[in-house]
ZADORO-500173 format. One record per atom (N, C-alpha, C, CB): x, y, z; residue in one letter. Coordinates in steps of 0.1 Angstrom, whole numbers, plus 5000, padded with zeros to 4 digits. Glycine has a CB too. Example, Ala and Ser with C-alpha at 12.3 -4.5 7.8 and 13.67 -1.06 7.14 Angstrom:
2
513249435078a;512349555078a;513249675078a;511349555090a;512849785071s;513749895071s;512950005079s;514149945057s;
END
This chain:
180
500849885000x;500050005000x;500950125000x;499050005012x;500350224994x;501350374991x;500650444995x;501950424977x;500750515004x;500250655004x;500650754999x;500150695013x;499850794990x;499850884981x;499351024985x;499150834973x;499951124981x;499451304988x;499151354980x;500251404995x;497851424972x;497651494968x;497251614971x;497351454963x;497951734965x;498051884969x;496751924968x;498951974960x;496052034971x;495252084968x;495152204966x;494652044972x;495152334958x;495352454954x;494452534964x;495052474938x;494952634972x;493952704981x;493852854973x;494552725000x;492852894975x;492853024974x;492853154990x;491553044963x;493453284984x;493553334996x;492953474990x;495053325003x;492153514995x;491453674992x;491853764999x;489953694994x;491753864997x;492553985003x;491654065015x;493054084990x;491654065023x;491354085040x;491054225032x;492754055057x;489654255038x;489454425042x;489754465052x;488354485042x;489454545056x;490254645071x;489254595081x;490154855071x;488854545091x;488154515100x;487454615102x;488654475109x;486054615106x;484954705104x;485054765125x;483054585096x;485054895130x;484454885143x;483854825152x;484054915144x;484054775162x;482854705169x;482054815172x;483254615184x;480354765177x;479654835177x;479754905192x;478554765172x;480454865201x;481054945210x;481755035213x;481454915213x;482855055199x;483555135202x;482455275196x;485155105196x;481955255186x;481455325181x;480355415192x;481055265171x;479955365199x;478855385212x;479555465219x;478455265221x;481355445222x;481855515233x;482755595223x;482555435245x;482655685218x;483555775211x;484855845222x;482555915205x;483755905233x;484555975242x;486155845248x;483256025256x;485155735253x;486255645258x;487855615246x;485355485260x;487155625234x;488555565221x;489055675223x;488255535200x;488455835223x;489455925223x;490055955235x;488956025217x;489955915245x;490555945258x;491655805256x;489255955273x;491655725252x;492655585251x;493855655243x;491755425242x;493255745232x;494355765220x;495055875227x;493655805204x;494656005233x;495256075239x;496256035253x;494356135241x;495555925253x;496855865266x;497555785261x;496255765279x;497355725250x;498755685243x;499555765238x;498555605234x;499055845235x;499955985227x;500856015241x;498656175220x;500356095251x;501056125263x;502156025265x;500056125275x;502055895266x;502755785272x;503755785263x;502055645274x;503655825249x;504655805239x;505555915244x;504155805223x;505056035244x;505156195244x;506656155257x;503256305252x;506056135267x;506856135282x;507656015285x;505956125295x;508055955274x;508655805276x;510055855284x;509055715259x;510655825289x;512355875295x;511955955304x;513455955284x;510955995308x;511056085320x;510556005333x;510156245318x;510455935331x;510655795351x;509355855353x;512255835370x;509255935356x;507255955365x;506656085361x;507255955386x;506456035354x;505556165345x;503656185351x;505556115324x;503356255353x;501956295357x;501056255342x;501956485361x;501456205336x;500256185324x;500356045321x;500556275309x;501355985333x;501255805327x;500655805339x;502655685325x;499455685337x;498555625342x;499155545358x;498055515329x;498855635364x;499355505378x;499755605388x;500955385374x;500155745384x;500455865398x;499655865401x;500756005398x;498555935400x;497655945406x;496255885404x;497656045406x;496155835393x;495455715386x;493955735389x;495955575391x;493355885383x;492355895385x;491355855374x;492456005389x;490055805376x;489455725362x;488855855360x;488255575363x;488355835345x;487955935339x;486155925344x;488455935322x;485956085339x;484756085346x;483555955342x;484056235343x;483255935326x;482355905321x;482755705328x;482255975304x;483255725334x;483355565340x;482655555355x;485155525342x;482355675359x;481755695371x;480455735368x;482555775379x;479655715380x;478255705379x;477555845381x;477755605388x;477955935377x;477956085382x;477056175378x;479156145380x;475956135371x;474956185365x;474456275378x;473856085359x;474056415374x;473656495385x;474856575394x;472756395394x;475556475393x;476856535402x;477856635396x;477756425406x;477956775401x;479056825397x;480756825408x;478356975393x;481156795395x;483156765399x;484156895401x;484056685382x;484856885412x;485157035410x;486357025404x;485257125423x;487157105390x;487957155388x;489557095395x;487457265389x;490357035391x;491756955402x;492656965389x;491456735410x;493957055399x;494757005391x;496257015397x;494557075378x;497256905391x;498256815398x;499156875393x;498356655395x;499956935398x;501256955394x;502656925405x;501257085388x;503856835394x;505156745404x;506156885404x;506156565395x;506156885416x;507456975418x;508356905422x;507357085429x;510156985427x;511156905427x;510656855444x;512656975423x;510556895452x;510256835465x;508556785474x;510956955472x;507656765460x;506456765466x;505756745451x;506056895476x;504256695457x;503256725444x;502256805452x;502456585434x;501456895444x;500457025448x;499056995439x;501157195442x;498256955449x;496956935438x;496357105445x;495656745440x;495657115435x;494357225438x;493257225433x;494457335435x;492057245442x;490957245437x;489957325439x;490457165438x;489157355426x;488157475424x;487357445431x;487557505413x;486757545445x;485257455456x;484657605453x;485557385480x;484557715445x;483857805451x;482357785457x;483857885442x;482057885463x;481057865472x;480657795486x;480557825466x;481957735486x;482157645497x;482657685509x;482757555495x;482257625519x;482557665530x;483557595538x;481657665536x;484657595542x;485557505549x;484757405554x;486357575561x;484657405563x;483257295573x;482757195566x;481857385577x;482557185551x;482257125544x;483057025535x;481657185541x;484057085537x;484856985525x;485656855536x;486357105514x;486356795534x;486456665545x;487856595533x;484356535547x;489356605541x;489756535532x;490656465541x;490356595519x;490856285534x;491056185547x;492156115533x;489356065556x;492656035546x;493855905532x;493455775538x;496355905532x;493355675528x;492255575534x;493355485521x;490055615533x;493855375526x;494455285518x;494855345510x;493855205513x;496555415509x;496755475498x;496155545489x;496955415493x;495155605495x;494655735482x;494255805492x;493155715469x;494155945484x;493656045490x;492156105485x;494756135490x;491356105496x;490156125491x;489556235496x;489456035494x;488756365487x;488756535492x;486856485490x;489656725476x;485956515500x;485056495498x;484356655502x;484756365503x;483356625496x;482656795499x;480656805498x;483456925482x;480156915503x;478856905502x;478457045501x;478156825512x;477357105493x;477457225490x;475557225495x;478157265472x;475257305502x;474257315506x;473557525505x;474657235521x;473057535492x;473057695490x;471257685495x;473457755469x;470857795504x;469557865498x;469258015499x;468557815505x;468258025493x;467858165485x;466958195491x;467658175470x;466458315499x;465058315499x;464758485500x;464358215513x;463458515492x;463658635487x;462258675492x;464158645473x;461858785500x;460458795505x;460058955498x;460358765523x;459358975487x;459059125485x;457459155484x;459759175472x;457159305483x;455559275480x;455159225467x;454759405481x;454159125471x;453259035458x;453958895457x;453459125440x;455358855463x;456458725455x;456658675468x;458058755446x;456758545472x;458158485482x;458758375475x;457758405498x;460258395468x;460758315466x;461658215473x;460858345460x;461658095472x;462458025480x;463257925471x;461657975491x;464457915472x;465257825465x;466657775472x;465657905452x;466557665472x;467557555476x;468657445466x;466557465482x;469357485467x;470257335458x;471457275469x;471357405438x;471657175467x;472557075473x;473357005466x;471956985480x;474457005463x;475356865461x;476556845465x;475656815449x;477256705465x;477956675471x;478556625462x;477756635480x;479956565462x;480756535452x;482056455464x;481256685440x;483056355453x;484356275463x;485156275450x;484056085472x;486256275453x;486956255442x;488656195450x;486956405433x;488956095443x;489656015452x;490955975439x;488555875461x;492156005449x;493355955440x;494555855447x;494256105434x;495155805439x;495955675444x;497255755442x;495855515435x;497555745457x;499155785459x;500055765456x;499655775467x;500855805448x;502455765447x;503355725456x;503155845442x;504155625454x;505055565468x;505855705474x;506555435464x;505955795466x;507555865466x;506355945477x;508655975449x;505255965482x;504656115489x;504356045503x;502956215479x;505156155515x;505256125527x;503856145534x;506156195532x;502956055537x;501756075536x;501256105558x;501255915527x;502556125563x;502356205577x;502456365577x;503656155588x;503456395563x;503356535564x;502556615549x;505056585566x;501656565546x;500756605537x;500156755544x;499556485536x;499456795539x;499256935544x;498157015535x;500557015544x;497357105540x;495757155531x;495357265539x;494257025530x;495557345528x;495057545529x;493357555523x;496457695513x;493157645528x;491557675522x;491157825520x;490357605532x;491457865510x;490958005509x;490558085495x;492058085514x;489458145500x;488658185483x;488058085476x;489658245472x;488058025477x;487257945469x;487957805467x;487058015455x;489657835469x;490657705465x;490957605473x;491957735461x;490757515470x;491557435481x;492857355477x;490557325488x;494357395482x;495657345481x;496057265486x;496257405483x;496457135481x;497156975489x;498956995488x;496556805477x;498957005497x;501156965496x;500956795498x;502557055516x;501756775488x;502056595491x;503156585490x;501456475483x;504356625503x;505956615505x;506056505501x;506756635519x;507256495491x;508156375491x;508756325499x;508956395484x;509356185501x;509956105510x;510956125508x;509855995510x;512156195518x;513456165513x;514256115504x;513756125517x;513955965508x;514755885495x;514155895482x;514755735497x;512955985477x;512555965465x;513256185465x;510355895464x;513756205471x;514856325472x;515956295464x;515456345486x;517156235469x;517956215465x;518156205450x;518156145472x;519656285443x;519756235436x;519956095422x;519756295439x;519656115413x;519756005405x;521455945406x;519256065389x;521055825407x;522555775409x;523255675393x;522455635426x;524055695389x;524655635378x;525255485375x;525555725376x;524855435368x;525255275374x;526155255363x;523955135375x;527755235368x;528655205357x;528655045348x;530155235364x;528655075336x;528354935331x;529754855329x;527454955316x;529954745336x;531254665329x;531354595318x;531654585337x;532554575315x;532854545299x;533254365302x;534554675291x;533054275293x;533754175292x;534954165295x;533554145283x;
END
């Protein structure tokens, strides 16, 4: 007995571009917030800890949170050489009201805004009330000494110091490479 092989001629057609899932299409905002963070990540490559790679402070974007109704106040992070400084927009607010705690590595600024209006003239009484409250919570970096953290409140702003640790002080050390 021989076994015998016969070939058989395949054909191969030429692949179109793969069409969208019907997902991405749904979330526009999400593709373009992915592409912008890849751009950044490319952008900051060589600089060791950059504020625009995912993981300093590793805050999710809003539309991932359930926040309908809720307004976010205004935060923004900037690394200095001995500390990072967040600030945030609370106008209207009252010290007494804002509440900021560190709870497992993050730091969380929580707040409640409680306004009313009431206006009594001849012929009208108006009365008007609004409320909300908002949290906004970020994951610490190892390098920030989280005993001497520190928070100002004035005009409207509220200012976070997040001192660095010593050893994330020091400078960069050079590692000589040996030769065969």
């Amino acid at each position: 007995m021989s076994n015998s092989v016969k070939k058989v001629p395949v054909h191969t057609e030429a692949k179109t571009a793969p069409r969208p899932k019907t997902t991405e299409l749904m979330r526009p905002f999400e593709k373009l917030r992915q592409q912008v963070d890849h751009l950044f990540e490319d952008f900051s490559l060589g600089s060791g800890l950059s504020l625009f790679n995912r993981g300093l402070f590793d805050v999710a974007p809003l539309w991932d949170r359930e926040l309908i109704g809720q307004s976010m106040p205004a935060v923004d992070i900037v690394e200095k050489d001995k500390s990072f400084e967040i600030t945030a927009e609370l106008p209207g607010m009252d010290q007494k009201d804002i509440e900021i705690k560190l709870s497992n590595g993050s730091l969380i600024i929580k707040g409640e805004k409680q306004e009313t209006k009431e206006e009594k003239k001849k012929g009208y009484h108006l009365s008007e009330r609004s409320y909300g409250s908002f949290e906004r919570m970020f994951n610490l970096p190892k390098e920030v000494d989280a005993d001497k953290i520190e928070a100002s409140y004035s005009k409207g702003v509220l200012s976070i110091s997040l001192p660095k640790k010593p050893e994330a002080l020091k400078a960069d050390k050079v590692v000589q490479i040996k030769g065969n």
